[in-house]
C-alpha positions in Angstrom: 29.2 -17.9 -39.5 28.4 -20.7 -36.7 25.9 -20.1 -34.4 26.9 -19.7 -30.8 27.6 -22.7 -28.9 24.8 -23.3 -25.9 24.9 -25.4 -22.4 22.4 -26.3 -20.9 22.1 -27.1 -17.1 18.4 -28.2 -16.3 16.4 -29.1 -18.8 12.8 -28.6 -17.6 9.9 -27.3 -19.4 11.3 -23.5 -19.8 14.6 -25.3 -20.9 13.2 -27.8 -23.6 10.8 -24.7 -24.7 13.5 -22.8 -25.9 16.2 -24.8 -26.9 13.9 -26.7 -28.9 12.6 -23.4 -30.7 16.2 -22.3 -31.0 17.2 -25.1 -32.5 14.7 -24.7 -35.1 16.0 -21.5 -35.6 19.7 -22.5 -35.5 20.2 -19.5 -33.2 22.7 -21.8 -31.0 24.8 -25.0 -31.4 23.3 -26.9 -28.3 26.2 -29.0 -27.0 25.5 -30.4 -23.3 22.3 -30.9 -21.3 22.4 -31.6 -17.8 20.1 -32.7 -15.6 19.3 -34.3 -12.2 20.0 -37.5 -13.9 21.0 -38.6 -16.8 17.7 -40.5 -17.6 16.3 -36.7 -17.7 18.9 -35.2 -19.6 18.7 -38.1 -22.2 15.1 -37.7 -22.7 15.3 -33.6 -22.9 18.0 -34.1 -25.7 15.5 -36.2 -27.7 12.4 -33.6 -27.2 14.6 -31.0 -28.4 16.5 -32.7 -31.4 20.0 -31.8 -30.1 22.7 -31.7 -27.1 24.5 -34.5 -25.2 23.0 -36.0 -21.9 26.4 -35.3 -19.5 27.0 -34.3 -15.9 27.4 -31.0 -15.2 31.0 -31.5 -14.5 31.8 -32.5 -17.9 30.4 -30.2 -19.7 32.8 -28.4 -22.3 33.3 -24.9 -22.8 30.6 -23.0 -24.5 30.0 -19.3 -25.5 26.3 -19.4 -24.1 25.2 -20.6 -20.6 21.7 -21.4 -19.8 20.6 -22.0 -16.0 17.0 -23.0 -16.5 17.2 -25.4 -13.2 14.8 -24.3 -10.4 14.7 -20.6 -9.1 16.0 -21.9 -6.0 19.5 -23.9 -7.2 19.9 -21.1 -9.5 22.8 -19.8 -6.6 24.2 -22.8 -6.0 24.6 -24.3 -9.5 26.3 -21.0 -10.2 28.7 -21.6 -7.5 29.3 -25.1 -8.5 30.0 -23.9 -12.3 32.1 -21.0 -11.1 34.6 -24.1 -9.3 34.4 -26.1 -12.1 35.6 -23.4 -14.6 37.9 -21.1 -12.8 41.2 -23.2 -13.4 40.0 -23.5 -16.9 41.1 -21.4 -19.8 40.2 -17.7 -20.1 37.6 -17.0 -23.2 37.6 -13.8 -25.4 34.7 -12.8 -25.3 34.1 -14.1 -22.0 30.8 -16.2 -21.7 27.3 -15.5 -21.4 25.5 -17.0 -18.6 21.9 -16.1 -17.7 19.3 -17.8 -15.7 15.4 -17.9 -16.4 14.0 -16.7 -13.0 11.2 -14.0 -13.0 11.9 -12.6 -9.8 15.6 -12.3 -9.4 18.4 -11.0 -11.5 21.3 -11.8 -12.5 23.2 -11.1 -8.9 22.7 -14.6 -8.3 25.4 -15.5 -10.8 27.8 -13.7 -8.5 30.1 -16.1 -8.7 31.1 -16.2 -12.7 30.7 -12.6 -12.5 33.6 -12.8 -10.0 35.6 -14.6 -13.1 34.8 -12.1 -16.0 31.5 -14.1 -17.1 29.0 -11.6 -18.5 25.9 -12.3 -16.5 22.2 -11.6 -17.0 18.3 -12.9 -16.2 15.7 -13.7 -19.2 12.1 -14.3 -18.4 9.4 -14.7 -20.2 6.0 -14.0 -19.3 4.3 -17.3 -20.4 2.6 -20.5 -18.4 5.0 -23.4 -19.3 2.9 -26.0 -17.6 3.0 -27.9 -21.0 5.7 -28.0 -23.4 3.5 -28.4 -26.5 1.1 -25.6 -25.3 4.3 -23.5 -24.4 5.9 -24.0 -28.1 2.6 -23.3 -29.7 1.9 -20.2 -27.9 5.4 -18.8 -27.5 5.4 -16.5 -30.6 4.8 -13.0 -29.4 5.5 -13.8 -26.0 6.4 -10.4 -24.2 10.4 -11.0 -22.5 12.3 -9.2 -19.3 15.9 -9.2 -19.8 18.2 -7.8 -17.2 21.8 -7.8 -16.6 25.1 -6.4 -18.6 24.5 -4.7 -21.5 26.5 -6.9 -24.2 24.7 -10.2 -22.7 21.7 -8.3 -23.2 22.2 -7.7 -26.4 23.1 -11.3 -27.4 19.8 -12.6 -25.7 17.5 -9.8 -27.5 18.5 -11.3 -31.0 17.8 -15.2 -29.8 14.8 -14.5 -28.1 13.7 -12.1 -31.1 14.7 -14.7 -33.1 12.3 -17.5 -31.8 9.0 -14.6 -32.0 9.6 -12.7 -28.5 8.7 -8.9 -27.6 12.0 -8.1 -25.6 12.3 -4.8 -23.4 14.8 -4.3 -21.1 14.3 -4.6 -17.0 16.2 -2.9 -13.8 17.4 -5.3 -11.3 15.3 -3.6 -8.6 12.1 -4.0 -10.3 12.0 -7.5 -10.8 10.2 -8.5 -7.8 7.3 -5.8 -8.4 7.3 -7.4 -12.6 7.4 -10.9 -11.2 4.5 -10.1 -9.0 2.5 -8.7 -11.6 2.6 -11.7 -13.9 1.3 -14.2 -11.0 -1.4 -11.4 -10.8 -2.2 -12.0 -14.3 -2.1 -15.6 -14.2 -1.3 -17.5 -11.6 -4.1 -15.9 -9.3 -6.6 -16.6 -11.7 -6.8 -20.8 -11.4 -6.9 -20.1 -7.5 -10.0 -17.7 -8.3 -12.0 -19.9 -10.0 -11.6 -22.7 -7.8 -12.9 -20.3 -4.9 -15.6 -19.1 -7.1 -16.8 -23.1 -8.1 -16.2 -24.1 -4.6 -18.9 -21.0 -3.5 -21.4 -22.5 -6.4 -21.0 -25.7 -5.1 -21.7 -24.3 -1.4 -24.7 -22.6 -2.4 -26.0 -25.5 -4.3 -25.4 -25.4 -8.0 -25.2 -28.4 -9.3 -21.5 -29.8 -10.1 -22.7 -30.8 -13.6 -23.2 -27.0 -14.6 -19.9 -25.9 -13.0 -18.2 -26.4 -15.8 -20.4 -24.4 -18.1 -20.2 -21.6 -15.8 -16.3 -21.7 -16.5 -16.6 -21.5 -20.0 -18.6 -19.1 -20.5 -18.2 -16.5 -17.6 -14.5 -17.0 -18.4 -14.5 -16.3 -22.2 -16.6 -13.8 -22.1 -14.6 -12.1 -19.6 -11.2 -12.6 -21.6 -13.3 -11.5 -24.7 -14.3 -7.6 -22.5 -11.1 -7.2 -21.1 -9.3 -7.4 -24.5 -11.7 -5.8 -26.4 -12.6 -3.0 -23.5 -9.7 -2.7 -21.2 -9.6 -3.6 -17.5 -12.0 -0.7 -16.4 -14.3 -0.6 -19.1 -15.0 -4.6 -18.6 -15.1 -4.2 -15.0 -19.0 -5.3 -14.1 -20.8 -6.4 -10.4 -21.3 -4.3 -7.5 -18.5 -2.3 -7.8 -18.7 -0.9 -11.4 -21.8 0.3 -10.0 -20.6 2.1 -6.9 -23.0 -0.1 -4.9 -21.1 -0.7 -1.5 -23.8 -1.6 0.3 -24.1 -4.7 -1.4 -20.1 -5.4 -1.4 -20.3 -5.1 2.3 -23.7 -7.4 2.4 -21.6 -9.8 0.0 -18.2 -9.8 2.2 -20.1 -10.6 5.9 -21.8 -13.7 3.4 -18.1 -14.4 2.2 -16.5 -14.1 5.4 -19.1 -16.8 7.0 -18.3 -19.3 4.5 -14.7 -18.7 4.7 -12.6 -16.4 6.0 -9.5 -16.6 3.6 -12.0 -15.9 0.8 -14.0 -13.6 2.8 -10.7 -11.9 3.3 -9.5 -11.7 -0.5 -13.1 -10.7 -1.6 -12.4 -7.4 0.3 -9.1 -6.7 -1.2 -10.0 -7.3 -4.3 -13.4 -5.1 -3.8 -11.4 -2.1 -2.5 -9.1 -3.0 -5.8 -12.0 -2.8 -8.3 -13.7 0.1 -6.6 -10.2 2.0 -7.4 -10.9 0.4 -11.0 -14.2 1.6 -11.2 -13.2 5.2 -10.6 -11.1 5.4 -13.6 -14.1 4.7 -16.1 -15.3 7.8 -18.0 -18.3 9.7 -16.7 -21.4 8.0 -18.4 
């Protein structure tokens, strides 16, 4: 039996990520890539080993639709598809479409849901800032997929296919999932720069910022997976001490503000955190 034929439209790192591992998996026939340009598209259909660089509006029909363009166009490619493909032939089974966006569902493929196209979301919670990091690390990588039950279904055995932990996610939750994952790790970049920039204003020397990073930050990773988030919480609020948070924040705060401000927030946070730690 053939595998599933594939489309892509936008060919990014998320795109090149996956069709690249599927292809190594033969989990879909990859037929057309498109991109901004064709330059793109030509060079995504090298990196991944399959496809044809072609506009969007000569794509052919395929059984699999992947929208992996930005979260923003993800509406009005949808549109544009849905013109392209109404007058076409009906399929049986009607296609798949799904986009890659963590923080909306599938509602923004209105418009092939409006022919009979079953529509869904896939997201995986992994950083794609590089394509080789992002292929070496995907195995195991925990994936959100929303949207009708039989597109569902299809996804789950591709994505399982390529070494991802699928569950299942309601439409109305995916802003509150979404926010989580930049919790995880997009907030934690933006911490350390504040942290190294309050080193730095304090006077440690640039040369042992770097240090600092590696070893505060892999033996922080190391707690929280071996402990758990309250049993590695440390610092001033571990130990109950607000007096010194509050010392700390007004030191924050006249430094800067925004910082001053998040130092708070997060100190309120990690007191919560603290309470859940067993008696000692």
């Amino acid at each position: 039996m053939l595998p599933p034929t594939l489309n892509l439209i936008g060919a990014g790192r998320v795109g090149q990520t996956l069709a690249r591992l599927w292809k190594q998996q033969h989990s879909f026939t990859l037929q057309g890539v498109a991109c901004r340009t064709l330059t793109s598209a030509q060079a995504a259909c090298g990196f991944i080993g399959a496809g044809t660089p072609m506009a969007l509006a000569d794509m052919p029909p395929a059984q699999v639709w992947m929208l992996a363009v930005p979260d923003s166009a993800i509406a009005t490619v949808a549109q544009q598809l849905a013109q392209q493909v109404q007058s076409g032939p009906a399929s049986a089974p009607p296609p798949v479409v799904f986009h890659c966006a963590g923080a909306t569902g599938s509602e923004l493929l209105q418009p092939l849901a409006d022919l009979g196209w079953r529509t869904a979301s896939a997201h995986c919670i992994l950083s794609f800032a590089n394509v080789e990091l992002a292929l070496a690390q995907f195995s195991g990588t925990v994936c959100a997929l929303e949207g009708e039950a039989s597109a569902r279904a299809l996804l789950q055995a591709a994505f399982t296919a390529i070494g991802a932990q699928c569950f299942t996610l309601q439409r109305e939750d995916k802003l509150l999932y979404h926010a989580a994952a930049v919790f995880a790790t997009n907030f934690l970049p933006v911490l350390q720069h504040v942290a190294e920039s309050a080193w730095a204003a304090s006077g440690v020397p640039a040369e042992l910022l770097p240090s600092l990073r590696e070893r505060l930050l892999t033996n922080a990773v190391h707690n929280l997976l071996t402990l758990g988030p309250a049993d590695a919480l440390t610092g001033p609020a571990a130990r109950g001490d607000t007096a010194h948070i509050a010392r700390q924040s007004s030191a924050v705060h006249h430094w800067q503000t925004e910082a001053g401000a998040a130092y708070d927030a997060l100190s309120t946070l990690a007191l919560q955190l603290a309470q859940l730690r067993p008696p000692a």
